[in-house]
C-alpha positions, 0 to 999 in steps of 0.5 A: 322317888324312882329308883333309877337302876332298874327297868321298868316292866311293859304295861302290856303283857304278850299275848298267849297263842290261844289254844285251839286243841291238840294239834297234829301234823299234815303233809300238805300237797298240791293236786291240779293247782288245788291244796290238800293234806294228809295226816303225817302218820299216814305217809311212809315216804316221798320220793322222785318218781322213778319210771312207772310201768304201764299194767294192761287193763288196770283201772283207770285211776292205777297209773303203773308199779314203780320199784322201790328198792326191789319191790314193786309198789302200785302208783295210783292217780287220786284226781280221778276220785277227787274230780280233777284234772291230770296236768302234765308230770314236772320236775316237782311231781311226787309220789307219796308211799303209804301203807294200807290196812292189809300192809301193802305199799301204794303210792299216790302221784302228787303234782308237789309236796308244799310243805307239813304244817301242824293244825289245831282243832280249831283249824278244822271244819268237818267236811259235811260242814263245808261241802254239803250232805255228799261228801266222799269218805276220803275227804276227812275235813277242810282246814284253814290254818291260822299263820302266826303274826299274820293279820287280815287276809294273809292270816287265813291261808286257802282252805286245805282239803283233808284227805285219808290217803287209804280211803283215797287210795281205795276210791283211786284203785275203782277208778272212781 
């Protein structure tokens, strides 16, 4: 006989997100309509762009120094390394602040801040992997993160290049 008083448990037991790693979190930013993200502990601030101030015979990917609460920081442009295109400056465009290994502020123009998201291992392909044998060293990986509850296409997003900001900031300051 059923006992009436108590429910009855689902047969289906819900499923576990499947673990892909140890996840960390990246900044995830637009450049010339193309997303790429780098790694949140890189990343010191974001900011407005405040007026940029021109610097004679700076290389080409140094765009100007901005002053950040009385310190003057160089802004450097990374879509010359990465082979973009510049398009105009909007309400949306940021500068990224990191610091470098020597302790220097830089900031790095992006046309906009999207979003963090957390990446597993399991989103991440190495660069060569998906780029070929010659692949920049700021270029760190290619991630295409996993949405929750999302099927079909919409569960793969457009693939993220992943980018060392320092490595960036270095290739941008050449002008490569």
């Amino acid at each position: 006989m059923a006992d009436r008083g108590h429910r009855r448990e689902p047969e289906i037991a819900l499923r576990r997100p499947r673990d892909d790693g140890p996840r960390g979190e990246v900044l995830v930013f637009a450049l010339a309509g193309e997303l790429h993200a780098a790694a949140v502990r890189e990343i010191r601030e974001i900011l407005r762009p405040p007026p940029l101030t021109r610097v004679p015979r700076a290389p080409t990917g140094v765009l100007g120094v901005v002053s950040v609460r009385g310190r003057l920081v160089t802004v450097v442009d990374p879509r010359r390394a990465l082979g973009l295109d510049a398009p105009a400056p909007t309400g949306r465009s940021r500068i990224v602040l990191v610091e470098t290994d020597d302790g220097e502020v830089v900031g790095v123009y992006v046309d906009e801040v999207r979003r963090v998201d957390r990446l597993a291992e399991g989103d991440i392909e190495p660069p060569a992997a998906s780029l070929g044998s010659d692949v920049a060293p700021h270029v760190t990986g290619i991630a295409r993160p996993k949405r929750p509850g999302a099927t079909g296409s919409d569960a793969r997003p457009p693939a993220i290049v992943l980018v060392d900001l320092v490595a960036l900031i270095g290739a941008a300051r050449k002008g490569a």
